[in-house]
N, C-alpha and C positions, 0 to 999 in steps of 0.2 A: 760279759761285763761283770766285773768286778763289786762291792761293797766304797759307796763314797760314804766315810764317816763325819760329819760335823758335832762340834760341842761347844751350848753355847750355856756362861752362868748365872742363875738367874737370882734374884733377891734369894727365893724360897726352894731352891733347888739346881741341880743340873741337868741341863737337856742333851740329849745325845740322837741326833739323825743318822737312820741308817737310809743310807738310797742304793738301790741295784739289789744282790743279789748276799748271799752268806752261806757261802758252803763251804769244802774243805780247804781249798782253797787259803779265802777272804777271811771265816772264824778267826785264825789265828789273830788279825790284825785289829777284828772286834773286840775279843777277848782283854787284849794288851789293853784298847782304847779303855775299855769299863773299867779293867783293873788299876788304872792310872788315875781317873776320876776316884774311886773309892778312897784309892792309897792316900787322895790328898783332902783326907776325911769329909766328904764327901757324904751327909747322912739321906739325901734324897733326890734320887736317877730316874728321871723320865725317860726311855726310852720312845722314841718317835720312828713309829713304823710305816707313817704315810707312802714314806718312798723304797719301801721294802718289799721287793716284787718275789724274793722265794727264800725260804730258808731249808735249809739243808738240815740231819740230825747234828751234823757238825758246829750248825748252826747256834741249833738249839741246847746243845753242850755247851757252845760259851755262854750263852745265857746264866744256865744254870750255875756256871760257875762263879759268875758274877753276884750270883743271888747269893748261895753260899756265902762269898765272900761277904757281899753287904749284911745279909745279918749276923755274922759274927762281930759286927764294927756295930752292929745296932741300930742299924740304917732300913731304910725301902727301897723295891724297884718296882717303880708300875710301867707297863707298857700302854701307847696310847697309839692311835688313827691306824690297827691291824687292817689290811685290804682284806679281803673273803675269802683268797685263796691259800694266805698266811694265818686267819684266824684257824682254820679248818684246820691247818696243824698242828697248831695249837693245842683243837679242842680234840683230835684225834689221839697225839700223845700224851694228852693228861696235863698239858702244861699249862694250860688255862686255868690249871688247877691253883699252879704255882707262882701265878702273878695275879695284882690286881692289874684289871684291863681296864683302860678307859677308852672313850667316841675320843677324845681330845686331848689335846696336849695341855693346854690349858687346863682340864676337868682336873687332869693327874697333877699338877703343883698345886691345886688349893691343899 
């Protein structure tokens, strides 16, 4: 299974659902989705990992790229609702480093 992306916009932010899976694959079509929220000045991306069952380094390269991108626009990216088996890569590649993580989706647009 694939990556199902949704994105919904909010007063204080944009939310972006990833569900399934982001590997080499799927990245590519993450990457596009983040890139296209930013492009449309876009200063703060929630990322929502509840239904996020694996990420791949591939994965984790579109991320970072999104970051990249967002703060050159001046923007944030926080990721929120990591399962345990996703944070763990997270916290293994140092990436945990590179976002603020929240329990919730909600916590991350206040």
């Amino acid at each position: 299974m694939s990556v199902q992306i949704h994105t919904t916009k909010e007063s204080n932010g944009t939310i972006v659902q990833l569900q399934g899976r982001v590997d080499a694959t799927s990245a590519p079509s993450v990457e596009q989705a983040l890139a296209g929220v930013i492009d449309q000045g876009e200063k703060r991306l929630v990322i929502d990992c509840a239904g996020l069952e694996f990420i791949s380094s591939a994965g984790l390269r579109s991320l970072l790229l999104a970051v990249k991108k967002m703060k050159a626009s001046g923007g944030v990216i926080a990721l929120a609702a990591l399962q345990s088996n996703v944070k763990e890569v997270f916290d293994i590649s140092g990436f945990s480093a590179l976002f603020t993580i929240h329990a919730a989706t909600a916590d991350a647009l206040k």
